[in-house]
C-alpha positions in Angstrom: -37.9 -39.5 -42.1 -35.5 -37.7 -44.3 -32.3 -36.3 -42.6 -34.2 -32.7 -44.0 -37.6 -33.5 -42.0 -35.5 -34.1 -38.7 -33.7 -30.9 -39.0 -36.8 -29.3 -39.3 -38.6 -31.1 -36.2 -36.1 -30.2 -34.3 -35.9 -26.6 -35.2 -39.8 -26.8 -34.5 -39.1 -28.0 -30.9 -36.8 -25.9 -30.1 -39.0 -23.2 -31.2 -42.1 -24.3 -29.5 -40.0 -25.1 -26.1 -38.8 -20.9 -26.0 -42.5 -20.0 -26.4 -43.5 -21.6 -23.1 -40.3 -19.5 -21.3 -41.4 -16.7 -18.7 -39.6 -13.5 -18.2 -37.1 -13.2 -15.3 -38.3 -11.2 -12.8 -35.5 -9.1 -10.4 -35.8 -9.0 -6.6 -38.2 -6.6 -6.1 -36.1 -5.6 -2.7 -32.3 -5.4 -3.9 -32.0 -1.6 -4.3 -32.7 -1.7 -0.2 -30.7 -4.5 0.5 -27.5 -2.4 -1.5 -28.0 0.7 0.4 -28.9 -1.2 3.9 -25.2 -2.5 3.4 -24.0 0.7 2.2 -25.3 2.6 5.4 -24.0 -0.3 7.8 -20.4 -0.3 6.6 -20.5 3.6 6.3 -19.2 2.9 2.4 -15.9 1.4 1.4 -14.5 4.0 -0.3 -14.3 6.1 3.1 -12.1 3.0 4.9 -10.1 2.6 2.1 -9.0 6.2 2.3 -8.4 6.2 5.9 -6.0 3.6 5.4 -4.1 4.6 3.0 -3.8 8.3 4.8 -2.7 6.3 7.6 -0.2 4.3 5.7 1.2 7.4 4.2 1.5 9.2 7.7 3.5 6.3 8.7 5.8 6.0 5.8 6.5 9.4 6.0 7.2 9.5 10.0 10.1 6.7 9.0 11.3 8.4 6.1 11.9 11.1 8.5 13.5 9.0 11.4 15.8 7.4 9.4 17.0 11.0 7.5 17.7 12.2 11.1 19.2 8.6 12.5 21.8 9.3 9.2 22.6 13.2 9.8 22.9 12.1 13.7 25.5 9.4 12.6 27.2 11.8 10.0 27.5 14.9 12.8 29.4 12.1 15.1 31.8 11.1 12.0 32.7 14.4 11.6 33.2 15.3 15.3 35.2 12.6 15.3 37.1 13.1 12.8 38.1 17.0 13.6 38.8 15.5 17.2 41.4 13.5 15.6 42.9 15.8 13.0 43.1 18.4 15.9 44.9 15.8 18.4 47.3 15.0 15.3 48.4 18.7 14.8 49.3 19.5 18.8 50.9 15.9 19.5 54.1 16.8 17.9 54.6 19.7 20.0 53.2 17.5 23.4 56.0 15.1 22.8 58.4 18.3 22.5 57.8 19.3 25.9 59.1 18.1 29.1 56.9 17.9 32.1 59.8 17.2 34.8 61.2 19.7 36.9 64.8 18.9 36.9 
C-alpha cells in the first residue's frame, strides 16, 4: 500500500466509526432538579443582598462612632485649652494679691 491508499483508509475509518455515534440525550429531570435547589436555598441572589445590606449597616454604624469618638476628643482639647488660657490671664493678678491679714 501506497502512503496515498493509507491516508485514504484511514479517512474511511474514521468516517465509518462517526456513523455508528448516537445522539446525546440530556437528563430528562434537570430543569426540576435546578428549581428544587432554587426553592430550598430560597435563591442566592436574596442572601447575597442581605449581606451586603448588613455589611453596609455596619460600616456605616463605625463610621459614625469613630466621627463622634474624634469630635468627643476635639470638644475636650478645646476645653482644655480655654481652661488654661483663662488660668494664664488671672494668675498674674493671683500672685499680686496677698491673702494674709497683717
Amino acid at each position: 500500500m501506497t502512503q496515498e491508499q493509507d491516508r485514504e483508509q484511514w479517512i474511511e475509518e474514521v468516517m465509518a466509526s462517526a456513523k455508528r455515534i448516537e445522539r446525546p440525550m440530556g437528563n430528562p429531570f434537570l430543569y426540576e432538579k435546578i428549581k428544587y435547589r432554587m426553592q430550598e436555598r430560597g435563591g442566592p441572589a436574596y442572601t447575597f443582598g442581605k449581606t451586603k445590606a448588613i455589611g453596609w449597616a455596619l460600616a456605616a454604624v463605625l463610621l459614625l462612632a469613630l466621627n463622634g469618638i474624634s469630635i468627643m476628643n476635639k470638644i475636650g482639647r478645646e476645653k482644655h485649652i480655654l481652661h488654661t488660657e483663662a488660668y494664664n490671664a488671672i494668675a498674674p493678678e493671683m500672685q499680686t494679691q496677698t491673702i494674709y491679714n497683717y
